[in-house]
C-alpha positions as a LaTeX table, in Angstrom:
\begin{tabular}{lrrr}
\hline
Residue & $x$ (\AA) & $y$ (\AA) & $z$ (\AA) \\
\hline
Unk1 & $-80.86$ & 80.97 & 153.41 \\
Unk2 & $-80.22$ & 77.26 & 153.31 \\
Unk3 & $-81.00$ & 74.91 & 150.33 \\
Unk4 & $-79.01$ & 73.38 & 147.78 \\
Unk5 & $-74.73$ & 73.38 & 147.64 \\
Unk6 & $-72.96$ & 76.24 & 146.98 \\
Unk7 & $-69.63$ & 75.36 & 144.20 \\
Unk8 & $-67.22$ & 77.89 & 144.36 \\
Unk9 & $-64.51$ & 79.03 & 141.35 \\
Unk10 & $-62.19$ & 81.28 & 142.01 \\
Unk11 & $-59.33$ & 81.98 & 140.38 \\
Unk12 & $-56.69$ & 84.79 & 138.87 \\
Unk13 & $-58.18$ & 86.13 & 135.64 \\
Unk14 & $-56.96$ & 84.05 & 132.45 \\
Unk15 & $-56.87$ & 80.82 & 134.87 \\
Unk16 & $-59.52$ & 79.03 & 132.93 \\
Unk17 & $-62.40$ & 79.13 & 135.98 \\
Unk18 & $-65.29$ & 80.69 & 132.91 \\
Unk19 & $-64.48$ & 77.89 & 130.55 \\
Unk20 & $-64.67$ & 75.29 & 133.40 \\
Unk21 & $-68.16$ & 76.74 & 134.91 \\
Unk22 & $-69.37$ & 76.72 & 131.51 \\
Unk23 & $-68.53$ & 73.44 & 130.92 \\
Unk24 & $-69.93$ & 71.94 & 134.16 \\
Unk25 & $-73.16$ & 73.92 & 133.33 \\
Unk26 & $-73.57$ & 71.94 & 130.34 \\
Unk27 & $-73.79$ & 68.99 & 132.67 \\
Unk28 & $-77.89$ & 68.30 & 133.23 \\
Unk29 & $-77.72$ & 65.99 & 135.84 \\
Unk30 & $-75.35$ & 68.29 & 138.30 \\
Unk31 & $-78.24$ & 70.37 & 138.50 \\
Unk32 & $-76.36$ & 73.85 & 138.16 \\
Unk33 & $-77.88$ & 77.17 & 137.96 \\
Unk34 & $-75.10$ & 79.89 & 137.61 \\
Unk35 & $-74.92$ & 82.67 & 140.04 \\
Unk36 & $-75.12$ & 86.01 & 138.13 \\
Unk37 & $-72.61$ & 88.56 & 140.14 \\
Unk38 & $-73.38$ & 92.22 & 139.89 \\
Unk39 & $-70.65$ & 94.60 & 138.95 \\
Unk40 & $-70.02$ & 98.61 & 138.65 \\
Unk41 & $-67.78$ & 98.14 & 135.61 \\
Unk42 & $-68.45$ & 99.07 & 132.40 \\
Unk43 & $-69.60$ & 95.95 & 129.81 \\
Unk44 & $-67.04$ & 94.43 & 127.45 \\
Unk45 & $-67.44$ & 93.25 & 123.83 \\
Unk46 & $-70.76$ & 91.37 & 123.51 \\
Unk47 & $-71.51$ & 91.12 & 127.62 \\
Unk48 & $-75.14$ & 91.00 & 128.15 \\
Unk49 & $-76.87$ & 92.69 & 131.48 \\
Unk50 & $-78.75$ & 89.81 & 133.18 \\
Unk51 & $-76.72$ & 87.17 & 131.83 \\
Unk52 & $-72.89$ & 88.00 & 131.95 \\
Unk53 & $-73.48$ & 90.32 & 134.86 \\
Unk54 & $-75.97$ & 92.42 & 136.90 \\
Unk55 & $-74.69$ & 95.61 & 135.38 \\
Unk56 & $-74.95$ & 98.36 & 138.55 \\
Unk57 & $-74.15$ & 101.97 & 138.42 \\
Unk58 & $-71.36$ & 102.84 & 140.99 \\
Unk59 & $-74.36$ & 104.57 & 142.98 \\
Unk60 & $-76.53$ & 101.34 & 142.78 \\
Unk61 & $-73.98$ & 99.10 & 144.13 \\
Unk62 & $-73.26$ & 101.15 & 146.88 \\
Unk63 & $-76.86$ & 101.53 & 147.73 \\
Unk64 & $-77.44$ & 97.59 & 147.82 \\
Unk65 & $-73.77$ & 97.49 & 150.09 \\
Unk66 & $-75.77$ & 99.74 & 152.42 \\
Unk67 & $-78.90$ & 98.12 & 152.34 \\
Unk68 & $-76.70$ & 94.63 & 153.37 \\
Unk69 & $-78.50$ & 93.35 & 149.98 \\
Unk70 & $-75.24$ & 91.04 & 149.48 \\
Unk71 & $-73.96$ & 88.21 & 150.66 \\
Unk72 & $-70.44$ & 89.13 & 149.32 \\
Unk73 & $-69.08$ & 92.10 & 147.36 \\
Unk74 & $-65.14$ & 93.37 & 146.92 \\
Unk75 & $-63.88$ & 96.30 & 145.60 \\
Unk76 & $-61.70$ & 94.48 & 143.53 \\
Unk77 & $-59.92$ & 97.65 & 140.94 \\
Unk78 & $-60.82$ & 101.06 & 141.98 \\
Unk79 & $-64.45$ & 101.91 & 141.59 \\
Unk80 & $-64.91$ & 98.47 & 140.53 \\
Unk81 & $-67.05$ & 96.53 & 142.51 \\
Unk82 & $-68.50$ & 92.88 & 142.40 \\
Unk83 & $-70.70$ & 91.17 & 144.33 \\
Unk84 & $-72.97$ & 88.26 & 144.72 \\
Unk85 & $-76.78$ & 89.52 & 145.81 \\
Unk86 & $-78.46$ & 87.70 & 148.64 \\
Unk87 & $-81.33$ & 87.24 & 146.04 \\
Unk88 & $-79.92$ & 86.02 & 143.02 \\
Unk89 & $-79.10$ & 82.65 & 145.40 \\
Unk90 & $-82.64$ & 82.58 & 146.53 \\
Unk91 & $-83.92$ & 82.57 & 142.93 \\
Unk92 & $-81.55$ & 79.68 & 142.29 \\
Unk93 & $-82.27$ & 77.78 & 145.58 \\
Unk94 & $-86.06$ & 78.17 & 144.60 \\
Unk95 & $-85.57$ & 76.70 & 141.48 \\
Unk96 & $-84.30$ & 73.34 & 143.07 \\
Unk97 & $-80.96$ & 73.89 & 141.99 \\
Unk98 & $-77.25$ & 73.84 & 142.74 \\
Unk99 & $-75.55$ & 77.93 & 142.47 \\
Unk100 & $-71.92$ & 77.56 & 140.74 \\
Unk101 & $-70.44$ & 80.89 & 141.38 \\
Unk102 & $-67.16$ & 82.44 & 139.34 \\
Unk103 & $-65.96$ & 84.81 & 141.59 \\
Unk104 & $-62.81$ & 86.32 & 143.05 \\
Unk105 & $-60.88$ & 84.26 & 145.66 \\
Unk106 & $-61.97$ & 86.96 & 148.17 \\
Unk107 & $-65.77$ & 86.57 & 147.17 \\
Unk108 & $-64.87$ & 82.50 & 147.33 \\
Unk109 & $-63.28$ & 82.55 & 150.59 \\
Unk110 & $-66.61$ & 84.85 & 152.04 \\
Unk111 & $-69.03$ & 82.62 & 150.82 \\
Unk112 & $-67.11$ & 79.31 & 152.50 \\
Unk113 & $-66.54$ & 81.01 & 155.42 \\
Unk114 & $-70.54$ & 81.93 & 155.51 \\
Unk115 & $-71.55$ & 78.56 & 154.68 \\
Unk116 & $-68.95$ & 75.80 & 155.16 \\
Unk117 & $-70.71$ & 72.43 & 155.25 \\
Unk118 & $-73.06$ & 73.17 & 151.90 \\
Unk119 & $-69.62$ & 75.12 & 149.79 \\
Unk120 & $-67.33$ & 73.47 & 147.85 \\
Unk121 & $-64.63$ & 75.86 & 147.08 \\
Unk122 & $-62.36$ & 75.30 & 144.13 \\
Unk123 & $-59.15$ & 77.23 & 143.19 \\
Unk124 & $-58.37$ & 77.21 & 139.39 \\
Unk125 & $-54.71$ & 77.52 & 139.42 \\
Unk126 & $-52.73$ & 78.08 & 136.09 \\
Unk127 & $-49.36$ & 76.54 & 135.12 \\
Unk128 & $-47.75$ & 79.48 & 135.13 \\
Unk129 & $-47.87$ & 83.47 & 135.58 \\
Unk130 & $-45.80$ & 83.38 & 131.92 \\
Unk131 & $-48.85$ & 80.97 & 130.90 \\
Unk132 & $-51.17$ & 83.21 & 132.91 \\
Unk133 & $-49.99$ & 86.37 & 131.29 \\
Unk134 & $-50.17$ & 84.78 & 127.42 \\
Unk135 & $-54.06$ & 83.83 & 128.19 \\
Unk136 & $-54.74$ & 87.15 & 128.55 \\
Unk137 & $-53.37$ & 88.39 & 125.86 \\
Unk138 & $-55.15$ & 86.37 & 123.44 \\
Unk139 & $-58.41$ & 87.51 & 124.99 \\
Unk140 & $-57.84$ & 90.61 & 123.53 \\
Unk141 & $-60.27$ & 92.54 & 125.44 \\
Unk142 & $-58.41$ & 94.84 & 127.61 \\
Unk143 & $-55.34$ & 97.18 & 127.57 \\
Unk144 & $-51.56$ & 95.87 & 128.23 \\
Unk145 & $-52.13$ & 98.21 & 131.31 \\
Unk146 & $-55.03$ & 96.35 & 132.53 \\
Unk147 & $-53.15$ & 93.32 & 131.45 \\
Unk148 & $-50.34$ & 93.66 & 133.87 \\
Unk149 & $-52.84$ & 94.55 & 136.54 \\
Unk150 & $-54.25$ & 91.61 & 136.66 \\
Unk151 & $-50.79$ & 89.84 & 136.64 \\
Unk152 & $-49.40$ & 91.73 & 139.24 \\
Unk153 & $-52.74$ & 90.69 & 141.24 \\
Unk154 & $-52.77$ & 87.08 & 140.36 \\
Unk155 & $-49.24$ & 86.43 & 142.73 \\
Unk156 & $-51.47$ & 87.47 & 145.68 \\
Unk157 & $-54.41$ & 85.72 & 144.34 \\
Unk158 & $-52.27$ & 82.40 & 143.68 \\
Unk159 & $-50.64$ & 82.62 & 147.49 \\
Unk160 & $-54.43$ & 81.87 & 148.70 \\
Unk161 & $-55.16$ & 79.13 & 147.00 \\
Unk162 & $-53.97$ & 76.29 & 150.02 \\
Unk163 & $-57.36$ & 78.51 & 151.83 \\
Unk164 & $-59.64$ & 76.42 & 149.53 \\
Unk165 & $-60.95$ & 72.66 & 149.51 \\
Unk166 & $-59.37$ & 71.37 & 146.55 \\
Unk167 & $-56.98$ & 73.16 & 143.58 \\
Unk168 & $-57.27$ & 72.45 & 140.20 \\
Unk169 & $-54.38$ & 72.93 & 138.07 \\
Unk170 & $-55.60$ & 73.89 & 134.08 \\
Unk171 & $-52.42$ & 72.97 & 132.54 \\
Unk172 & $-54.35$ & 70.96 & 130.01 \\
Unk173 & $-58.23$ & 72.10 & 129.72 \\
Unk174 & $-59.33$ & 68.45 & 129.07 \\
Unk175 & $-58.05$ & 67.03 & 132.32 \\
Unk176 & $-59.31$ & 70.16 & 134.53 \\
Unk177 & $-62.83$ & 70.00 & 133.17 \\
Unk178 & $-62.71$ & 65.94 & 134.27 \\
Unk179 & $-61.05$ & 66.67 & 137.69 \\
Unk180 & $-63.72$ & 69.64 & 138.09 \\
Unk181 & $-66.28$ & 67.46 & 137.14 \\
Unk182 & $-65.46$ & 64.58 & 139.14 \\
Unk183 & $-65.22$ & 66.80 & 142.54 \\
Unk184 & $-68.58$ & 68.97 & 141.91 \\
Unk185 & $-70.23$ & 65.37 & 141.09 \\
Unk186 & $-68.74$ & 63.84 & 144.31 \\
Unk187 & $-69.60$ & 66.92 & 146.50 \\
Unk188 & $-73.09$ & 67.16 & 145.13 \\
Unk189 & $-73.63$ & 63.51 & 145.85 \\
Unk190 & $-72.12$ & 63.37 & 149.51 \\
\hline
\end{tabular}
């Protein structure tokens, strides 16, 4: 596998990584295709199965994890896996394009390691965990249980972050969607 460049988001959950891919999506001439991940979990609100998500029974994942069928996948919660399938990058790179991925930092940190020259990984870094922990809350998708899971997770998540190419701090949206913008372009270009 070896095509186009591979940009990387990772990022604690409520860091502002899904606003910023979306955004840079919206971009024509970056040439972005996003990279669908699979997951075991169960869908949320108005999630759609091709297009938010490869939705996988536990079963399923563990099949393709056998069958080496990924090129990264984490158990991130407890019978919750996510990965990133070997073939969902083809279908990108045979389309000409660019793959943006949102994934984990430990997905993030795979895929650079796997291919370092054509990855640009990016670390979405919030102003706070009080700021962090707020975001979430206004979601208003999940329980104050899964809430302070993800908290207690984003300290280890944010210690990582100096293990990525550049860090982008969302403490105003408008200025991380230019800086984003401005390194994807530059990378792309290079």
């Amino acid at each position: 596998m070896n095509q186009g460049k591979l940009i990387v988001f990772s990022a604690p959950s409520g860091s502002g990584k899904t606003t910023i891919v979306r955004h840079l999506l919206g971009i024509e001439d970056l040439n972005l295709e996003f990279s669908i991940s699979a997951t075991s979990r169960e869908k949320r609100g108005t999630e759609v199965d091709g297009k938010d998500y490869y939705f996988l029974s536990l079963e399923d994942f563990k099949k393709h994890i056998k069958n080496e069928d990924f090129l990264e996948w984490e158990e991130v919660y407890r019978d919750n896996f996510y990965g990133t399938l070997k073939s969902e990058v083809e279908r990108i790179w045979a389309m000409g394009k660019h793959v943006i991925f949102d994934i984990d930092v430990s997905g993030g940190l795979r895929i650079k390691r796997k291919f370092p020259e054509q990855t640009l990984a990016l670390f979405v870094k919030p102003p706070s965990i009080d700021e962090l922990k707020i975001r979430l809350k206004n979601r208003k998708t999940e329980s104050e249980e899964k809430i302070s899971m993800r908290v207690s997770k984003a300290s280890a998540e944010l210690a990582t972050a100096p293990l990525f190419d550049k860090i982008v701090v969302n403490d105003t949206l408008e200025h991380a969607l230019e800086e984003a913008e401005t390194l994807v372009r530059d990378f792309i270009n290079s």
